[in-house]
N, C-alpha and C positions, 0 to 999 in steps of 0.2 A: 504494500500500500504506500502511495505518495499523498500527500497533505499538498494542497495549492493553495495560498492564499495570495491575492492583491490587493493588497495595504492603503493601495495608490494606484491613480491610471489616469493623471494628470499629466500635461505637458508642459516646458517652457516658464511655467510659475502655480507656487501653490493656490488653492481657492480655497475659501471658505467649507466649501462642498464636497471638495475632490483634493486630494492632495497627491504625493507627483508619481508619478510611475514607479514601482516595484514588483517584485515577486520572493514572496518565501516561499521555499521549500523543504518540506520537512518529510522524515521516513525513520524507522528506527533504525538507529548509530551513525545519521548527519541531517544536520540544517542547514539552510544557505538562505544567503539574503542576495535577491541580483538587485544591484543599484541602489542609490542610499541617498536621494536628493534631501531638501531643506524639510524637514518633519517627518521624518520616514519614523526615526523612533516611536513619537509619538503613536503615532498609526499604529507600529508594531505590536504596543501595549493592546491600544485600543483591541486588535483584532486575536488579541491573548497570545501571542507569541515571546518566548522568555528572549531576551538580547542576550546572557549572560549563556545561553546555549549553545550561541550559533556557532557553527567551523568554519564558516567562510563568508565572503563577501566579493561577491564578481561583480566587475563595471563593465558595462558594454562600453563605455566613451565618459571622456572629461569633462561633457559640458556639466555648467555649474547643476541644472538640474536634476541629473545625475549622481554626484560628489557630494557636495554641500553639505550633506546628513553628517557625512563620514567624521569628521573631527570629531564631533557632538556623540556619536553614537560610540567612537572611542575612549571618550572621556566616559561615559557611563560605565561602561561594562569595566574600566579603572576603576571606580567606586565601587562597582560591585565586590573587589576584589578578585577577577579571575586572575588565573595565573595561567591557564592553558591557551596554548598558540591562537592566531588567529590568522586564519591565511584571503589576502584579500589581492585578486587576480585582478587584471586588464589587459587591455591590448598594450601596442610598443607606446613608448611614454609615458609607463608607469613610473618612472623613476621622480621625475620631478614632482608630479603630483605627490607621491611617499614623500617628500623631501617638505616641502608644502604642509601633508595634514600632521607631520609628524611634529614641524614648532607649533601650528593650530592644538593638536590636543595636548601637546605637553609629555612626561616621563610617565611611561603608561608601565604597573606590575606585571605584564604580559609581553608576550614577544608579537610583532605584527610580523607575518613570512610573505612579503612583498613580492609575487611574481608575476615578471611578463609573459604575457601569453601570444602566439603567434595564431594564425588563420586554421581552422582543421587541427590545434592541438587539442591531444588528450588525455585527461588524467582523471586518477580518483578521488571522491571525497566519501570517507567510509564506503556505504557499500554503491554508492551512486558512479556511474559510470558520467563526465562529462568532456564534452568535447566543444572547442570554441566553432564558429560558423563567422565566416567575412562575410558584411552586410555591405549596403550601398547608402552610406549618406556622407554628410559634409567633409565628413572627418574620419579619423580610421577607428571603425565601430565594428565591435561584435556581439554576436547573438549566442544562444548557449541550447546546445541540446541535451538533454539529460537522461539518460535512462537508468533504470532499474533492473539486471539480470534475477532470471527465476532458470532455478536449479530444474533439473528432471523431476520424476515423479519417482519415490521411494520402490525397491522393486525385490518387498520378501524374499521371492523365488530365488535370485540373486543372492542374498545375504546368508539364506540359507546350503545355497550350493558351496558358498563360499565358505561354511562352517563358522561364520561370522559370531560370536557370542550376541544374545538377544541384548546385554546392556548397554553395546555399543551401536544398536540400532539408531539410536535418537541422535547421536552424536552425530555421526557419519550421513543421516537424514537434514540435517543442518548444514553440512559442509565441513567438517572437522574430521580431519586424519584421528586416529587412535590405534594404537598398538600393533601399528604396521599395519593399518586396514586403511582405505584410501574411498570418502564419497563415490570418486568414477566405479567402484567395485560394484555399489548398489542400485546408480543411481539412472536414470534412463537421460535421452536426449534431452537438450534442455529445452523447456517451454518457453513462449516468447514473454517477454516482462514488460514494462511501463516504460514509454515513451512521452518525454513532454520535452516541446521546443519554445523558448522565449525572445523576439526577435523586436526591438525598437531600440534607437532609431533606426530604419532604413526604409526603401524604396521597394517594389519587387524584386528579386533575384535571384539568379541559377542556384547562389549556392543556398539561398533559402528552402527553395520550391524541393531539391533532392534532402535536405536537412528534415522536412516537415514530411515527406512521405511515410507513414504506418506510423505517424502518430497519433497518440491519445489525448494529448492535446498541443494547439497552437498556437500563443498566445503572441501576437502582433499587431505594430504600430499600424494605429489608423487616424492618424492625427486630425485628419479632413474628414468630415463627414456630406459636405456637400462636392457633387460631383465637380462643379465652375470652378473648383478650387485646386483640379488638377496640376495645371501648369506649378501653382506653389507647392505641390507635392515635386514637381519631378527639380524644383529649381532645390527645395531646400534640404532632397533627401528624404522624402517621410512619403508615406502612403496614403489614401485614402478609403474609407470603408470598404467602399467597393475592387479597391487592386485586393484589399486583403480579403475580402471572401472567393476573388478570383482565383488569390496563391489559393486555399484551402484545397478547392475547388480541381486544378491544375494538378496540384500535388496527388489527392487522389485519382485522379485517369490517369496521370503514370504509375500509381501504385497497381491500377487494374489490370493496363496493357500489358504490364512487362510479366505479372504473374508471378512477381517474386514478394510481394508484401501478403503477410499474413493478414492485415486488417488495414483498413482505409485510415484516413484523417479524420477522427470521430470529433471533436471537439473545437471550435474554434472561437478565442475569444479575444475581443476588441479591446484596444488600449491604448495610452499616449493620447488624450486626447488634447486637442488646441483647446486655450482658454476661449476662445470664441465659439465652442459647442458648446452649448446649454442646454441641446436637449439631443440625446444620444438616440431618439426612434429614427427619425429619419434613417442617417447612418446607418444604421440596423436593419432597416428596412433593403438598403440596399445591398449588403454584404450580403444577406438572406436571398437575394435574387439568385446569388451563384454559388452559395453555401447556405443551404437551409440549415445546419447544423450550430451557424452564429450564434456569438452570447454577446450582448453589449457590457463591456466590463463595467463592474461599479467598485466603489472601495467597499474594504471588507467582501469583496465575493470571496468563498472558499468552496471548494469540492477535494474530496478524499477520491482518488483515482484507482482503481482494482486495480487484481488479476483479474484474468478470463477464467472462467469455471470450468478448467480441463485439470 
């Protein structure tokens, strides 16, 4: 199970209503926070998420509404007392920004593990599998694909051939080696696990549309919600509702054609929005033309994401 919350799905500056774009993500043995603009904390509480838990903190891009949280939400979790790492990724040009929130927050009792990250790189955070995605906006932005592996299904018949002791069943059903016994001994092919993609800022793009295929969810800037307002999407980098139920949309007919995805793009939800949408149906309406599966994102949305029941 993956936990999705959005804290924020504001653009460019906080509002009263809406504050600025984020995503946690939680699962048992890692939490993440992508992005940390101006009141993300705050948010975080509101929407019950601990700050003093999280492992990580990935930035898509430098702009201030983005960043801006980060000092603030450093200095907290110093109070809190943590002592365990905190690792907070971006693209190239992390350094300066480090350099930056590190006289903003001051001497923190924890270590911050400052890494840059390149296009298509990938690593782990406990048991989450992520990997960066190069988007298309202003500046050098990236998006983040995350998933979730699921082991095979336990296979008695196996364990028993294997002379396996019964009280090593559970262990080895978990993924744990013991006394020279080995998961693959028991365990069958693996079944497919949780996929969720997070992509703002950017525009549509190749490396998006193949990043979002057989996801469970795709959570993308749609900064425009009225169509006229194209051109300012393609000038400033950002999408409008309707490019983004187009990717959703896109992404599943190549998931179809090529007959290599186990399950389409089931979820698709709207984010980033400009301070000039005040009222997110429209937009919605039109993402829905080419993705009926759209959510118009609101703060504090959350959905808990399965497995499939195989």
């Amino acid at each position: 199970m993956i936990q999705v919350t959005l804290p924020g799905t504001g653009g460019t500056q906080p509002l009263p209503d809406r504050a600025l774009a984020c995503m946690a993500v939680h699962t048992n043995g890692a939490s993440l926070l992508i992005d940390c603009g101006e009141g993300t904390q705050t948010r975080l509480r509101q929407c019950g998420i601990s700050l003093y838990k999280l492992d990580a903190v990935l930035l898509t891009h430098y702009h201030g509404d983005h960043i801006f949280g980060l000092p603030g939400l450093l200095q907290t979790m110093g109070s809190q007392n943590r002592t365990a790492p905190l690792l907070v990724a971006g693209p190239v040009g992390i350094g300066s920004v480090s350099a930056a929130m590190e006289v903003l927050a001051g001497p923190l009792p924890f270590e911050v593990q400052w890494r840059e990250l390149h296009p298509d790189e990938g690593f782990a955070i406990g048991p989450l599998c992520v990997q960066s995605i190069p988007l298309q906006h202003r500046v050098r932005c990236l998006g983040y694909k995350i998933e979730l592996p699921r082991a095979g299904k336990f296979d008695a018949a196996k364990a028993k051939e294997a002379n396996i002791p019964l009280a090593y069943w559970s262990l080895l059903q978990s993924g744990q080696s013991v006394a020279g016994f080995t998961p693959d001994q028991v365990l069958g092919s693996a079944r497919r696990g949780l996929k969720l993609v997070y992509a703002t800022d950017t525009a549509p793009c190749e490396s998006l549309l193949n990043a979002a295929q057989d996801a469970d969810l795709l959570c993308m800037d749609a900064t425009y919600a009225d169509d006229a307002d194209l051109p300012k999407a393609l000038l400033y980098g950002h999408s409008t509702c309707r490019q983004a139920g187009a990717l959703a949309a896109e992404a599943r007919a190549r998931c179809r054609s090529r007959r290599r995805c186990k399950a389409n793009v089931r979820r698709l939800w709207l984010t980033h929005y400009s301070a000039a949408v005040t009222d997110t149906a429209p937009g919605l309406a039109a993402a829905q033309e080419k993705f009926a599966a759209a959510r118009a994102g609101t703060d504090g949305m959350q959905e808990e994401l399965e497995f499939d029941k195989v």
